[in-house]
C-alpha positions as CSV (number, residue, x, y, z in Angstrom):
1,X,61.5,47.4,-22.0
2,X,58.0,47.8,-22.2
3,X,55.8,46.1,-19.2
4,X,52.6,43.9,-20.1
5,X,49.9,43.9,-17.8
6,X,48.5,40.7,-16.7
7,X,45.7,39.1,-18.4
8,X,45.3,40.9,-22.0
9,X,47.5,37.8,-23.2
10,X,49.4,40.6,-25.3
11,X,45.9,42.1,-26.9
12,X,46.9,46.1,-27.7
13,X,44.3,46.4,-29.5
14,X,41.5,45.5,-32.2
15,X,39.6,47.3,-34.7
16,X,36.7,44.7,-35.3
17,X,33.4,47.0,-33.5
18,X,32.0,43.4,-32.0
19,X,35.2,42.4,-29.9
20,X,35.5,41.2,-26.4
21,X,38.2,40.0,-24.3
22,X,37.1,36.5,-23.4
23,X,37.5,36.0,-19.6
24,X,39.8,32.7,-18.7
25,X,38.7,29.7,-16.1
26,X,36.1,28.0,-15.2
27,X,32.2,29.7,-15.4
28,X,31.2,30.0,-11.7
29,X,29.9,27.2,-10.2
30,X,26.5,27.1,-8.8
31,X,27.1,26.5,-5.0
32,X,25.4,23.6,-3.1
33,X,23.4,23.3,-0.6
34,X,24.8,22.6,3.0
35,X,22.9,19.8,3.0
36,X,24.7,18.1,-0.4
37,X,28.5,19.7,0.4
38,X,30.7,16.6,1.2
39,X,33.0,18.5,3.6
40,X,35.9,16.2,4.8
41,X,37.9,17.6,7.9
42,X,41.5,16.6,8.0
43,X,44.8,17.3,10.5
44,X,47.9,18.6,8.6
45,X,51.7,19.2,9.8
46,X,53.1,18.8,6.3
47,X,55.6,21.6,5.5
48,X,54.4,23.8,7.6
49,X,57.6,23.4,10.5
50,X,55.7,20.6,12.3
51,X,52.6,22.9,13.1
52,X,49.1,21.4,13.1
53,X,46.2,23.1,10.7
54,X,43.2,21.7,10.4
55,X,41.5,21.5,6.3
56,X,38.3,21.2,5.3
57,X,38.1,20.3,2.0
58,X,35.5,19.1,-0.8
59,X,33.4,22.6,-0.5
60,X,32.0,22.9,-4.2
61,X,30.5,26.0,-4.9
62,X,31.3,29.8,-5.7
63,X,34.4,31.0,-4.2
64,X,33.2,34.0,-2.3
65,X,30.9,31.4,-0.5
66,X,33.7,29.0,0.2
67,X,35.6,32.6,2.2
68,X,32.3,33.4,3.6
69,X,32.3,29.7,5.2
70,X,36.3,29.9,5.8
71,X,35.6,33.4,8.0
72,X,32.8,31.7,9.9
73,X,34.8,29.1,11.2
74,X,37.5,31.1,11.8
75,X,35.5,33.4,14.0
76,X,34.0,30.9,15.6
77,X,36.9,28.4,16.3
78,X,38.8,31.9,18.0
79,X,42.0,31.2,15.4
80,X,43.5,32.7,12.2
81,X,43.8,30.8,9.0
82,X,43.1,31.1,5.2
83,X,40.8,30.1,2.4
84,X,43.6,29.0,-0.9
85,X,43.0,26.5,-3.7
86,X,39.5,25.8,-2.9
87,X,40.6,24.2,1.0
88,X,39.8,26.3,4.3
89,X,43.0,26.3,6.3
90,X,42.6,26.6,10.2
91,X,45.5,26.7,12.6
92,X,45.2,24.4,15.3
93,X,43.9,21.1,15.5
94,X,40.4,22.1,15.6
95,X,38.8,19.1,14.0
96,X,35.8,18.3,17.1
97,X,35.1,22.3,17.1
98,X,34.5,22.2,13.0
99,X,33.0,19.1,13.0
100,X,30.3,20.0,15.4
101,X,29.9,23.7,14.1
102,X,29.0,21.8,10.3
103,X,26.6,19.7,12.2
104,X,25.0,22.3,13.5
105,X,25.0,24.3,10.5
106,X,23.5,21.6,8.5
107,X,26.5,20.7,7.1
108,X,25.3,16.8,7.5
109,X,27.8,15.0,4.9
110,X,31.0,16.4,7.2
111,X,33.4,13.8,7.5
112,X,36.7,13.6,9.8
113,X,39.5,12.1,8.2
C-alpha cells in the first residue's frame, strides 16, 4: 500500500521545466483596520456539555493576525481558549471584559450579541 502525502493531489511528478504546484484556498486577505473590523461578541453553551465560551466573530483579515488578536484576549481576559474557523473562542462568559478591551483597542464597530 503506498501512502500519499497530503496536498500533491496525487502529482509524482512532471517533466514540463515551467511547472508549479498551484497552492489551494483563498489568496490572503488584506487585514483591516481596527477601526473597520465589525467584531460581534456572543455567549455560547452549544455542545460544549453546558459550558459557557464567549466568540468573537466577523474578524476579516489574515489569519495569523486573527491568532495574534485571539492570544491578546486571552492573556488579557486570564483564560484559555482557541482561534478555529475564523471565530476566537474564550472560555468563560467574558463578554464585558472583551467588549471593553476592543474599545480600548480601537476596536469601535464591536458589537455584543
Amino acid at each position: 500500500m503506498q501512502k500519499k502525502k497530503p496536498g500533491r493531489d496525487g502529482i509524482v511528478f512532471s517533466t514540463d521545466p515551467g511547472f508549479r504546484m498551484e497552492e489551494e484556498g483563498q489568496p490572503a486577505q488584506e487585514t483591516l483596520p481596527p477601526q473597520q473590523q465589525k467584531l460581534r461578541i456572543r455567549l455560547d453553551t452549544k455542545q460544549r456539555a453546558g459550558k459557557a465560551v464567549t466568540l468573537v466573530e466577523g474578524f476579516s483579515g489574515k489569519g495569523t493576525d486573527l491568532e495574534e488578536l485571539g492570544k491578546r484576549l486571552k492573556t488579557f481576559c486570564g483564560t484559555g481558549g482557541s482561534v478555529k474557523d475564523g471565530l476566537i473562542i474564550i472560555q468563560g462568559d467574558q463578554r464585558e471584559k472583551i467588549g471593553q478591551w476592543l474599545l480600548k483597542n480601537g476596536y469601535a464597530n464591536a458589537k455584543r450579541i
